[in-house]
MILOFI-589131 format. One record per residue (C-alpha): x, y, z. Coordinates in steps of 0.25 Angstrom, whole numbers, plus 5000, padded with zeros to 4 digits. Layout:
% MILOFI-589131
XYZ...
//
This chain:
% MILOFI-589131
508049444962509749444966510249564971511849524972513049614975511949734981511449744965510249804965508849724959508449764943507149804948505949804936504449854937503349784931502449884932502550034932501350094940501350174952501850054961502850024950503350174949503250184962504150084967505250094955505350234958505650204974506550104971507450164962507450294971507950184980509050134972508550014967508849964952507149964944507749954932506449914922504949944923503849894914502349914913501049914906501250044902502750094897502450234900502350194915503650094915504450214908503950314921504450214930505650214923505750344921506150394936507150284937508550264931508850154923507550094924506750064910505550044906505249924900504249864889503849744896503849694909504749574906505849654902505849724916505549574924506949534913507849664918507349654932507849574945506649624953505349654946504249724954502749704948502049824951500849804940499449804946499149684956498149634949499249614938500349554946500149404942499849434927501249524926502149414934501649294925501849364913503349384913504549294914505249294927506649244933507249184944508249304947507049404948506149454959504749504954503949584967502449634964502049764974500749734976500049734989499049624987499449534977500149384983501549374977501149244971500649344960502149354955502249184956502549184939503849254944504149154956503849054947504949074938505849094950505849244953505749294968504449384970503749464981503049584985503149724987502249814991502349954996501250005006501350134999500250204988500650204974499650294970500550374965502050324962502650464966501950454980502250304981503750334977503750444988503050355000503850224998505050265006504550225021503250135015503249985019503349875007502749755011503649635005503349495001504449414995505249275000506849275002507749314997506849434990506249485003507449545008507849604995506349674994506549725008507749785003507149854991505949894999506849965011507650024999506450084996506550145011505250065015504649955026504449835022503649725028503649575024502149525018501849385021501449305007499849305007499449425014499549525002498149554999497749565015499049655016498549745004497249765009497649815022498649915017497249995010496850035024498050125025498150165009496850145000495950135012496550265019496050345005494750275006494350335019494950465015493950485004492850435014493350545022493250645009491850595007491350635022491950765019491350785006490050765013490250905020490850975006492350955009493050894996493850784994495150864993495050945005494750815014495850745010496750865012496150885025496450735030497650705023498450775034497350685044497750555037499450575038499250605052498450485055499550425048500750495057500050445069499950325066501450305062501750375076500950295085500250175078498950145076498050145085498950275093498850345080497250345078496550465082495050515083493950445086494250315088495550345096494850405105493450345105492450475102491250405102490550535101491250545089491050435084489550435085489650565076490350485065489350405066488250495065488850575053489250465045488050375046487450525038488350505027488050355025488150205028489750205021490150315029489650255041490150115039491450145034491750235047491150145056491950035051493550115053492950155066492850025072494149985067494750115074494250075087495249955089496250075087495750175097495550045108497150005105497550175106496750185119495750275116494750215123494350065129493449935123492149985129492450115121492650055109491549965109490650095111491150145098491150005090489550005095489450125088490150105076489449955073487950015075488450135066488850015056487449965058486750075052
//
């Protein structure tokens, strides 16, 4: 990809889902020239291009890669490799996948024949492109690319009004899977939460209305003061009588329930030891607890 004399990239999308949309939608907010999208479906192609102007939907995906100075591959991950060795690619091109977990040797077809290729992903959930379009301002994007297209995607990411932070080749996948703990995993524990509260007649809807407000000031505190001075309850303090309660009550319920709480606690107590809440005898008293509870 050449960008001479401050011309903007043709920018293409192969692939209109809700990253695809997502992303096209930010970057043409942010001035950036996407010019052509292509997808399985046409309907979905012509709704990405339909919030943008001058961009077209296109029949195939090689006519966008042929219009197109940087191609972004937002199709499935498990499709990545097929899509990039099925079309023709040029020297004067970059082609960048957004995929979290996937190696950028998946795009090798397209280095192959010359072409620059990278990664970029944004730490941000594309459940719904509207949402992701309205969160990516201030999100990190985690970048993966050699000179001279490192700088250039720093660029397009920081016109995008995002972090950025460099992803050493090899360590997609391990990279991935830790950024479920804050998105996918954050969900999974939430509807463990909804199924303890079900258990006493509260419905789904009314938990999760009720700690929403608990999960975004869990979130504010630990953007005001860090990780471990952000944790509260239990296991910032060390409330072992508490503790024995949890216990008590979630070994009625079952094994899961136990097991699963027994297992966050113990990785909550490095936390409360590093905030001060209490000392190595202390914590060893509650990890007694916790691992004999984990026995049962």
């Amino acid at each position: 990809m050449q960008q001479q004399n401050n011309i903007l990239p043709r920018i293409g999308f192969v692939g209109s889902g809700r990253v695809g949309k997502g992303l096209a939608w930010g970057m043409a907010r942010s001035g950036q020239r996407v010019l052509a999208a292509a997808s399985r479906s046409l309907a979905s192609a012509e709704q990405l291009a339909a919030r943008i102007a001058g961009c077209r939907a296109l029949a195939s995906a090689q006519d966008v890669v042929d219009c197109s100075d940087l191609v972004f591959v937002t199709v499935p991950d498990d499709a990545i490799a097929a899509v990039a060795a099925s079309l023709k690619w040029r020297e004067d091109m970059a082609v960048i996948h957004c995929s979290g977990a996937t190696e950028v040797a998946a795009l090798s077809p397209a280095a192959a024949a010359g072409a620059k290729v990278g990664g970029f992903h944004p730490l941000q959930l594309f459940a719904d492109p509207e949402v992701a379009l309205a969160g990516l301002p201030g999100c990190t994007i985690t970048i993966e690319a050699e000179a001279p297209l490192l700088p250039q995607l720093e660029q397009l990411a920081q016109s995008l009004r995002c972090r950025t932070l460099r992803l050493p080749a090899g360590c997609r996948a391990r990279y991935h899977a830790a950024a479920h703990y804050a998105a996918g995993f954050v969900i999974t524990l939430l509807n463990e939460a909804a199924g303890l509260w079900q258990s006493f007649g509260v419905d789904r809807e009314d938990t999760i209305r009720a700690l929403l407000p608990l999960l975004r000031g869990t979130a504010a505190s630990v953007e005001r003061s860090g990780l471990a001075q952000g944790l509260a309850g239990t296991y910032s303090r060390g409330d072992i009588g508490t503790l024995e309660k949890h216990l008590a009550e979630l070994a009625r319920i079952g094994p899961d329930a136990l097991h699963l709480y027994c297992e966050l606690a113990l990785r909550s107590i490095p936390l409360g030891l590093e905030r001060g809440g209490y000392d190595e005898h202390h914590a060893e008293a509650m990890r007694e607890r916790l691992r004999r509870a984990l026995q049962s």
